[in-house]
C-alpha positions in Angstrom: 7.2 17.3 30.8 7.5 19.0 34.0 8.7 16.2 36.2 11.8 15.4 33.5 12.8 19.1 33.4 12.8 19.0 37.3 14.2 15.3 37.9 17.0 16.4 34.8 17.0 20.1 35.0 20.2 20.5 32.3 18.0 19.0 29.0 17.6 21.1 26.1 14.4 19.8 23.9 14.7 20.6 19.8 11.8 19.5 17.9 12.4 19.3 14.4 11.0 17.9 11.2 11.6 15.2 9.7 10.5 15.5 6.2 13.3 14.5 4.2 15.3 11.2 4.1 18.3 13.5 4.1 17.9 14.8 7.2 17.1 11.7 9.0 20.1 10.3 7.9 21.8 13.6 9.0 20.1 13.1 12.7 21.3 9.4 12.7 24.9 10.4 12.4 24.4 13.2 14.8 23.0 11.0 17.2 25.9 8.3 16.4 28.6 10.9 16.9 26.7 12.2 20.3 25.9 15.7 18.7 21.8 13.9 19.7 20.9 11.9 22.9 17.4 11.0 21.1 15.0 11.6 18.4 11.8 10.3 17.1 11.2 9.4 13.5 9.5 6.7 11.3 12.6 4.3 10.9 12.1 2.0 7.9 15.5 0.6 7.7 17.1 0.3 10.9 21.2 1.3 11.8 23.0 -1.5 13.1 24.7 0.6 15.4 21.5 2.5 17.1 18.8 1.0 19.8 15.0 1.3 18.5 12.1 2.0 20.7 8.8 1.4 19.5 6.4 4.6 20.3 3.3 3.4 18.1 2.8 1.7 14.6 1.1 3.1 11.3 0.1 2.2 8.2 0.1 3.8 4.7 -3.2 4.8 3.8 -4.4 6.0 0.2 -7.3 9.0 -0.4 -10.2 8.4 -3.4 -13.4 10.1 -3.9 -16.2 7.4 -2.8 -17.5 7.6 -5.6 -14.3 6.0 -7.8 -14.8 2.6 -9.4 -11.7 1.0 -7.4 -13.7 1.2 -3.6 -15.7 -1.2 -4.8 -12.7 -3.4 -5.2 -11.5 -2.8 -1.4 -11.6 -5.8 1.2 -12.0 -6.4 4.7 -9.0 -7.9 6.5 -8.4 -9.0 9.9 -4.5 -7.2 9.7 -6.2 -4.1 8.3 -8.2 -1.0 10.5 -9.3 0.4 7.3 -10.4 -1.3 4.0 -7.5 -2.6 1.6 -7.4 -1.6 -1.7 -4.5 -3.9 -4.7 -3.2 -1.1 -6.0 -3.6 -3.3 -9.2 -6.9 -1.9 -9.5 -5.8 2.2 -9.5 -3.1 0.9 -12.1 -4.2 3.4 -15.0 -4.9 6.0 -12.6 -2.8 9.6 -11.5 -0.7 8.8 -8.9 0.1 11.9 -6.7 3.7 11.0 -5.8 5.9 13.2 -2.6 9.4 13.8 -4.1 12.1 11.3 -4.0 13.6 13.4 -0.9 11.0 13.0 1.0 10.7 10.2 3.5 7.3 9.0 3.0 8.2 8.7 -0.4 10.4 4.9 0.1 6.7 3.6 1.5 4.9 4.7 -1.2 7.0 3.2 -3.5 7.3 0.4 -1.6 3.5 -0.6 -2.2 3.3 0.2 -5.1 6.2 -2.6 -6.1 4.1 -4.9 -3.6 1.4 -4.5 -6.1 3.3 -4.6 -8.9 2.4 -1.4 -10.2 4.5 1.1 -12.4 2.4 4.4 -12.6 2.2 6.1 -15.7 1.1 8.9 -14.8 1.8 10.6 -11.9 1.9 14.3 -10.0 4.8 15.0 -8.1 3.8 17.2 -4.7 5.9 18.2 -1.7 2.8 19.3 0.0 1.1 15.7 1.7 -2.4 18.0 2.7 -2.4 18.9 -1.0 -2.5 16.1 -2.5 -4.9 14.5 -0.2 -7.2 17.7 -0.9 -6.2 16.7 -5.0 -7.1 13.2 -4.6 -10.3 14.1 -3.0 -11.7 16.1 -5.8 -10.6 12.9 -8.4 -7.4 14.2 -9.5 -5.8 11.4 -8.5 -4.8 8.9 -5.9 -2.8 10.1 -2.8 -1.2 8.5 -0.1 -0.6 9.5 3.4 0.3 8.0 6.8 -2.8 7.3 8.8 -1.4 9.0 11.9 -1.3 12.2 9.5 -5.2 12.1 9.1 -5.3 13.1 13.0 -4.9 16.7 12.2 -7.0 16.4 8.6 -10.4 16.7 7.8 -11.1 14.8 4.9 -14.1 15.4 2.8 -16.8 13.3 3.7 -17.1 12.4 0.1 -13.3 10.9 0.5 -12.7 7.2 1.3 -9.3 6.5 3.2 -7.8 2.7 2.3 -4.9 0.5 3.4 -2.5 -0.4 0.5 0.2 -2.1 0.2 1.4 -5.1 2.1 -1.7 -5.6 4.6 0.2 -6.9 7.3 3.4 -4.3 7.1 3.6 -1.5 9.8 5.3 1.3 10.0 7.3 2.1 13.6 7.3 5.4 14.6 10.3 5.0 17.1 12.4 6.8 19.1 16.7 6.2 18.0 19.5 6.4 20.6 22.4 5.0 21.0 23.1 1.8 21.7 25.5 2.3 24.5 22.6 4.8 26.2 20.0 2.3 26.4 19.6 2.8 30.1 19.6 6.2 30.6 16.8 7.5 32.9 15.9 10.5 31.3 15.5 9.1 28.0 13.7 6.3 29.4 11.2 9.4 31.0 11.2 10.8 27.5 10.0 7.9 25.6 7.5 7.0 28.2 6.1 10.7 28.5 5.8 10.4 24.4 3.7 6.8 24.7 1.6 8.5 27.4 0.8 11.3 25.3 0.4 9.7 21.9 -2.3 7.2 23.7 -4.3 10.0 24.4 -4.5 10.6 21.2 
């Protein structure tokens, strides 16, 4: 980080979460109206009118006890890095559901319509860690991002499993402006955030 501050000494860095769909769509038109050189964020539906750039790919991931009837159900597959569960076989279970604000929310709702499952019964939880924590005592099935499970520690009496559509992943990008494509320094940033996420 040192080189860009001393190659482009005028930056200003803001880190921010992104936890709610609100406020990504409040960073998108702050970046569009040049409030925002940059930011990084999981972009499931694309602006026309912003450049994209790749930083790494997840997947949605689910949380069960080992011990719950459905692992036996899980597969191997070639697109997949962990097992993959239907969620046709969790059907009549607890779904622990982040609320409709929240970003991670549209994926989770997206598998479950790719397994054709309405949940009728579910927990809704703006904490991610507790539901995972919820799931892993039985209360439940959670879902998470995979890259989230970095800074977890799961039980080791947990199982993680893909769901969803096996061969869907999930770009963690970084948005700019189209017209700023070429721009040195935020060429430096996005190349200093691939270094360090690859380390990881």
């Amino acid at each position: 980080m040192l080189i860009v501050i001393q190659q482009h000494p005028v930056q200003r860095l803001c880190l921010v979460p992104l936890g709610e769909l609100t406020e990504l769509l409040a960073h998108e038109e702050q970046l569009l109206a040049g409030d925002l050189d940059m930011f990084f964020g999981y972009n499931s539906v694309s602006n026309t009118r912003l450049s994209y750039e790749t930083i790494y790919e997840d997947c949605l991931v689910a949380i069960l006890p080992k011990s719950h009837p459905a692992v036996s159900f899980a597969e191997s597959k070639e697109s997949c890095i962990y097992p993959w569960l239907d969620l046709a076989h969790v059907r009549k279970e607890r779904f622990i559901l982040q609320h409709s604000n929240q970003s991670i929310r549209q994926l989770e709702e997206d598998a479950l319509f790719y397994a054709d499952v309405l949940p009728e019964l579910t927990y809704k939880i703006s904490s991610i860690d507790a539901g995972i924590r919820l799931a892993e005592q039985g209360y439940g099935i959670a879902f998470t991002l995979n890259s989230y499970l970095t800074s977890m520690k799961l039980s080791p009496d947990s199982v993680v499993l893909q769901i969803g559509d096996p061969d869907m992943r999930i770009p963690f990008s970084a948005a700019f402006r189209k017209e700023d494509e070429n721009r040195k320094e935020l060429k430096e940033w996005i190349r200093l955030t691939k270094e360090l996420v690859s380390r990881q």
